[in-house]
N, C-alpha and C positions, 0 to 999 in steps of 0.2 A: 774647418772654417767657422770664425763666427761671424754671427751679422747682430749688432743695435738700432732696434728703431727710437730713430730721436724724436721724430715728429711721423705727422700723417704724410708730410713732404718727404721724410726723408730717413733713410737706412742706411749704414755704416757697416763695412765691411773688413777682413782680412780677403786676401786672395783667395775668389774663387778657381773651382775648379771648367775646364770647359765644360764638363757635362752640367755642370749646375747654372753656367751663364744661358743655358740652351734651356732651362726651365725658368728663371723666373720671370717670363714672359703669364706663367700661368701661378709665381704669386701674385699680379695684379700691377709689376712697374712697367713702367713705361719707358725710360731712360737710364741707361749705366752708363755712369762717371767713373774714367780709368784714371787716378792718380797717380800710377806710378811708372815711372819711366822705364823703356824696356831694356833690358839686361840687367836688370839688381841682381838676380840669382838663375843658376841653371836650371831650368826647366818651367822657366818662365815664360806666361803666353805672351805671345808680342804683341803690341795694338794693333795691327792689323788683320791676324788671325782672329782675336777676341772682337773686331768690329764684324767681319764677318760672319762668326756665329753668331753673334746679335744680330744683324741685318734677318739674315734667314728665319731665326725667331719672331722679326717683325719688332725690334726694339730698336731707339735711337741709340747712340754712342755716341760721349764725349770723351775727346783725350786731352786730360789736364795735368801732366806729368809734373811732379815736383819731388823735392829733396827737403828734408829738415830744416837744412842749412840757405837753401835758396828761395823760399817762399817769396814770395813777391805781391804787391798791392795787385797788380793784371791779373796773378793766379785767381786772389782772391775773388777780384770780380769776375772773373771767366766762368768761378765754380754759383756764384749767387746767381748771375745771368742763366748757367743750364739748369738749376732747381727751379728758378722761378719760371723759364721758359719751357719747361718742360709741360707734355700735357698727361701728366699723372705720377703718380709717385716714381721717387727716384731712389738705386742703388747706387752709393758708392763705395770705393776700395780703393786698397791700395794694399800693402803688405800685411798691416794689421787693424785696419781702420783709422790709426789717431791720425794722419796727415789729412785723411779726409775730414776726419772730426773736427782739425785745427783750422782748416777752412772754413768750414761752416761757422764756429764760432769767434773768429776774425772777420768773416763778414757780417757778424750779429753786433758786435762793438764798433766796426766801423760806420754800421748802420743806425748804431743807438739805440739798440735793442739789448744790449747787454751790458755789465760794465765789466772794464779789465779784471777788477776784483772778482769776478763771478766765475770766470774760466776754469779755474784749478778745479774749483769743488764741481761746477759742470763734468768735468771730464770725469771726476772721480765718482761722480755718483753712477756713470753706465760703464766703470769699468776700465779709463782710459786716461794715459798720464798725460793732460796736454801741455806741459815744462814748455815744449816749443814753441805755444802760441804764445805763452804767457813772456816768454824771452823775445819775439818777437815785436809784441807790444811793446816794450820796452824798449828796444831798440829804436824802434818808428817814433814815438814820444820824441827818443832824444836828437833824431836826425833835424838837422838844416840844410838845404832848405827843403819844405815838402815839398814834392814833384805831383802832378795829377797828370797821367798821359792820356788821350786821345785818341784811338784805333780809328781809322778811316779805310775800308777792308776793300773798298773800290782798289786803290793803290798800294795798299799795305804802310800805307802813313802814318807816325805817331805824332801826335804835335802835343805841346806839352805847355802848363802853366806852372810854373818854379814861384813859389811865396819862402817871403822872410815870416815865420808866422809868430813872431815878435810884433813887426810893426804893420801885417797885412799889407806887404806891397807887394809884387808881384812881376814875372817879365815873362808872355807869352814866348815860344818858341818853336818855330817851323808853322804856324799855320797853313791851314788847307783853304784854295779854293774850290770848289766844285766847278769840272768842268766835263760834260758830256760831248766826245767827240764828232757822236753818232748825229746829234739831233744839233750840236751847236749851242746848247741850254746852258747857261751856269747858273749856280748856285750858292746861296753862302748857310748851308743849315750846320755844316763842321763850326764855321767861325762865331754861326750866333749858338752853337752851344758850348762853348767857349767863355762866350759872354754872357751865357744864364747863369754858370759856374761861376766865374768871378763876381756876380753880383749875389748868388746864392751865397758865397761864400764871404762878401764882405771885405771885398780884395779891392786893391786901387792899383792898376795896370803903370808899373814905369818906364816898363822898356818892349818894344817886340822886335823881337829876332829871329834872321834865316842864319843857318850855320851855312849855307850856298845857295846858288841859283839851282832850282830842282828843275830835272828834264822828267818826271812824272808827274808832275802837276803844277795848278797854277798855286803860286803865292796869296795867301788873304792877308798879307802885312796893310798894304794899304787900304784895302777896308776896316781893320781891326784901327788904324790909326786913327782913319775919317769918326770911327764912332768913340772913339777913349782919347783922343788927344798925344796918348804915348808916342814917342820919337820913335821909329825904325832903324836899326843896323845891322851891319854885316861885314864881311871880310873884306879890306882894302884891296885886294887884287881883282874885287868885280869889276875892275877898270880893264883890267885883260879879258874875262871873260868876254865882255863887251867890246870891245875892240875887235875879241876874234869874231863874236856870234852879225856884228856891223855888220862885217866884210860879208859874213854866211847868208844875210837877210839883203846886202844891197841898198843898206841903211846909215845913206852917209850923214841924215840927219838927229839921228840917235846921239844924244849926247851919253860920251861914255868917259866921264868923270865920277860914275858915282854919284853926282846932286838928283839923284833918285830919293836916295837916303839921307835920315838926318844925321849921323853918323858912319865914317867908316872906321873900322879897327882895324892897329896892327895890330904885329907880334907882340904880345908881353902886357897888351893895351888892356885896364881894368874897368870898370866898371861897377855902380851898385844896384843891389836889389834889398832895398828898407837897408839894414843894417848888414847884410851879408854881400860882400866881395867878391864879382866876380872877374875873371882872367881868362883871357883870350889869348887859345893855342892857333897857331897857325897851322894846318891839317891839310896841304894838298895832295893830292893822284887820284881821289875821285873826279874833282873839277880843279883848276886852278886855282877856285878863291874859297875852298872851304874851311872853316876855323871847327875849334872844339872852346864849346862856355865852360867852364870848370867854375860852378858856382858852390861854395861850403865842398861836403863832402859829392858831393856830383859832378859827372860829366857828360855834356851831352855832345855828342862824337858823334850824330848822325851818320852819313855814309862813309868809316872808317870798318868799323867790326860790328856787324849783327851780332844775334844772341851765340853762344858757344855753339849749338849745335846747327849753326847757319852758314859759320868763314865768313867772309868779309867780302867788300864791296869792290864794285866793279871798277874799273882805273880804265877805259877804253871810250871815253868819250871823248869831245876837242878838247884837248887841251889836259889828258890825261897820262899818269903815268906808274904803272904797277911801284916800280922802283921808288918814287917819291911817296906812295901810299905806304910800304915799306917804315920807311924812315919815320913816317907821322906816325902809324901805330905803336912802333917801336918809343916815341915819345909818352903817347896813351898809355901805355903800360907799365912805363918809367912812375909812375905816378903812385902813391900807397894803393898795398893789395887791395883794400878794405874800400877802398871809392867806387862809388857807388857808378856804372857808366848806362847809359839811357840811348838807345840807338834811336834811327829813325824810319827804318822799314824791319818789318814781321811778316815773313811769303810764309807763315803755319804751316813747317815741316813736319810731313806724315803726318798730317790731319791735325797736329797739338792745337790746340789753343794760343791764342798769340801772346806772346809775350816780348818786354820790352826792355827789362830791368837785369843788369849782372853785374860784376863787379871787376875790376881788374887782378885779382886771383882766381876767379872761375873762367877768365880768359886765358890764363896762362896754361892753366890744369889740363880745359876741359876742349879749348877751341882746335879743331883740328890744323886751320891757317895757319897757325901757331906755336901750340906747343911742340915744343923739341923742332922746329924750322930754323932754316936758314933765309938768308936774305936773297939767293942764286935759286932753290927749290920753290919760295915764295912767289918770287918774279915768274917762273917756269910755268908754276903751278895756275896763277892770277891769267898771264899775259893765253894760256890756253884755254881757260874756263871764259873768258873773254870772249876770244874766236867761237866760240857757240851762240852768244846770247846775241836776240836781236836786238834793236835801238826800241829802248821804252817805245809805245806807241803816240805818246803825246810828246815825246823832245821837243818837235819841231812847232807845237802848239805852245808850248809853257815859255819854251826858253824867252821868246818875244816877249811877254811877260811878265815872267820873273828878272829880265836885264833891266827893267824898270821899275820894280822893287813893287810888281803887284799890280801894277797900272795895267787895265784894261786898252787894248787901242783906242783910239779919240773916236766918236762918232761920225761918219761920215756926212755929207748932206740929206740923206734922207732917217738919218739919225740911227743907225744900225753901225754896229760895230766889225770888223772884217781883220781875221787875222790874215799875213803873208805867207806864203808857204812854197820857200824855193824846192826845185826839184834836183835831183840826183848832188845835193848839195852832199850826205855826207855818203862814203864810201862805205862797200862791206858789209850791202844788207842781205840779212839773213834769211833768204826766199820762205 
C-alpha cells in the first residue's frame, strides 16, 4: 500500500488493507474517503464492511465512488465538502490514489486555487499521472451549456441552473420550495441560493422551468419569477394533470388551462438559453405532463432514469403508466451516447455520496432497468417495484401547488394560508 500526504488536510492512498483501516485511527485521521466503487476487483473490501471497521475505530466514512471515465462536478464537490467538513485530517483511496488525487485537484481549479496548467506536474511531483484530471478539464472547458446542480437532501431534489456561458443567460430548472410538513413552515433558503449563485456568477435568468408537477415538494418557479422577472414553463399536458388532480381536490374553481404559466410546451417545441437551443421531449409515465429540456449537449430528464446504479422512476401515480415510461426512456436513449443526462432525485444508494450527472452510454452499459431489457420485463419489473412504494409523503400537499405553477393558496381572512387535503382520495396506501 502507498499512502502521499498532500497537505496537513489530506493523504492519498492505494487500497488499504482491513487491518490497516482499523489502525489509522492512531495515525491521527479522523475521516476516510472511499473512492472507489465496490466490485473493481476480487477481494475487494465492500463499503460497507470498510465503513464498519471504521465506525468501530471511531472514524467517519465517506463513500464517493467513482471511475476515471465518470467523474463528475457532484463527485467533485462531495469530495471538497468531506475534507473540509471533516474534523481532522483525512485518508483517502481508492485503487491507487490518482482518482482521489484527481479529485482533490479538480476541486483546487474549480475553486481558483490552482490553474489547469498546474495539474500534470502537481501529480508528477508526488508520484502520480493525473492525464485524467487534466482531460477532464478539458472536456468541462468545451461543454455547453454549463449545468450547476443543487442537492436538497430533505427530498433528494436536484434543481439545476443551465448557462449559455457565451452570453451569461441562463434558465433555472426544477426549483425547490421548502416545505415543512410537520410544523406547516415554508421556506425559501434552496431558491435564494439559487439566486446568490446566479448573481455571484453574473448570470441574467431567462427562463425557469418544471419538467412536471412534483408530488415531493413544493415548486419555487413562482417565487424565483416574482424576484427575476423570467417567464415560467412547462409541459402542455399540465391541463390533464389539472383536470384530474380538480376532480381529486373538489376544485371546480381551479382554472386548468395552464394560464398558471407563461408558457406551455409541446412536443418538438424549442426554445432559447443566450445563444444555445433548447428542445422539448415529451416524457410521460411518471406524470402525464412530464417533458425532458435537451439543452446543447444535456438532458435533464428528471423522473425518467436516476443515476445507473438507481433504475428509474416510479410510473404509479394518477395519471401514470410503466408502459408509457417505457417508450420515453427508450426515446432518452435514442439520443447520442455522449449527452450528458441530469436526473432529478439522488435517494444515496448504500451510503454514496449523491450524485446527479451520467450519460446515455453509461445508461445503456451500467443501468440495471435497462441494460439487455425488454419492454414486457420492464413493465413487469416497474409495475411490482411500484406495489411496494408508499405515496411520497407530501403528494397531497405539493400537488395543490405545483397545478398552479408554485402558487401558494391565497390567504384567508385572517390572513394565513390553508392547504386542502381530501381523504381516502388516492387508493393503495402502504400501511
Amino acid at each position: 500500500m502507498t499512502a502521499v500526504k498532500i497537505d496537513d488536510r489530506l493523504t492519498v492512498a492505494s487500497q488499504p488493507s482491513q487491518e490497516t483501516l482499523a489502525t489509522l485511527a492512531d495515525g491521527g485521521f479522523a475521516t476516510i474517503i472511499n473512492n472507489r466503487p465496490d466490485g473493481e476487483e476480487s477481494g475487494q473490501p465492500r463499503s460497507a464492511a470498510e465503513k464498519a471497521t471504521l465506525e468501530r475505530a471511531g472514524l467517519a466514512y465517506r463513500f464517493i465512488p467513482v471511475t476515471a471515465a465518470t467523474i463528475t462536478e457532484a463527485d467533485i464537490r462531495s469530495f471538497q465538502e468531506a475534507v473540509c467538513g471533516a474534523k481532522g485530517p483525512v485518508y483517502a483511496h481508492c485503487h491507487s490514489g490518482t482518482r482521489s488525487l484527481a479529485l482533490h485537484v479538480l476541486g483546487e481549479v474549480l475553486a481558483g486555487r490552482m490553474k489547469p496548467g498546474e495539474v500534470e506536474a502537481f501529480g508528477r511531483a508526488r508520484g502520480f499521472d493525473l492525464s485524467v484530471a487534466v482531460e477532464w478539464l478539458a472536456r468541462n472547458a468545451a461543454r455547453a451549456p454549463q449545468v450547476k446542480g443543487f442537492y436538497e437532501p430533505r427530498t433528494g431534489s436536484i434543481q439545476y441552473v443551465v448557462a449559455d456561458p457565451k452570453t451569461k443567460r441562463c434558465a433555472i430548472i426544477d426549483p425547490v420550495y421548502e416545505f415543512d410538513e410537520k410544523s406547516g413552515a415554508t421556506a425559501t433558503h434552496q431558491a435564494d441560493e439559487i439566486l446568490a449563485y446566479v448573481a455571484r456568477e453574473g448570470l441574467s435568468v431567462e427562463w425557469i422551468l418544471d419538467t412536471h408537477p412534483h408530488a415531493d415538494h413544493f415548486s419555487a418557479a413562482y417565487y424565483l419569477k416574482q424576484k427575476t422577472g423570467a417567464p415560467t414553463a412547462i409541459g402542455a399536458r399540465v391541463t390533464d394533470v389539472q383536470k384530474l388532480w380538480q376532480g381529486l381536490y373538489n376544485w371546480p374553481e381551479l382554472a386548468t388551462d395552464g394560464s398558471q404559466w407563461d408558457r406551455l410546451f409541446a412536443e418538438g417545441d424549442s426554445f432559447k438559453v443566450g445563444e444555445l437551443t433548447g428542445r422539448v421531449m415529451f416524457s410521460p409515465g411518471h406524470t402525464l405532463a412530464s417533458v425532458t429540456y435537451v439543452i446543447g449537449d444535456a438532458a435533464f430528464v428528471h423522473d425518467t432514469v436516476f443515476m445507473p446504479d438507481s433504475g428509474t422512476a416510479r410510473a404509479d401515480f394518477p395519471g401514470g403508466s410503466a408502459k408509457a415510461l417505457w417508450a420515453s426512456i427508450q426515446a432518452v436513449l435514442a439520443l447520442p451516447d455522449d449527452t450528458r443526462l441530469f436526473t432529478g432525485h439522488d435517494y444515496e444508494p448504500g451510503g454514496r455520496a449523491a450524485r446527479w450527472e451520467s450519460t446515455v452510454g453509461e445508461q445503456k452499459r451500467a443501468n440495471p432497468h435497462l441494460a439487455d431489457m425488454t419492454e414486457k420485463r420492464f413493465v413487469a419489473l416497474r409495475e411490482a417495484r411500484d406495489r411496494t412504494l408508499p405515496m411520497p409523503k407530501l403528494i397531497l400537499h405539493a400537488l395543490q401547488v405545483n397545478i398552479r405553477g408554485g402558487r401558494l393558496p391565497e390567504p384567508e381572512a385572517n390572513g394565513r394560508r390553508y392547504l386542502k387535503f381530501p381523504l381516502d382520495a388516492l387508493s393503495g396506501a402502504a400501511w
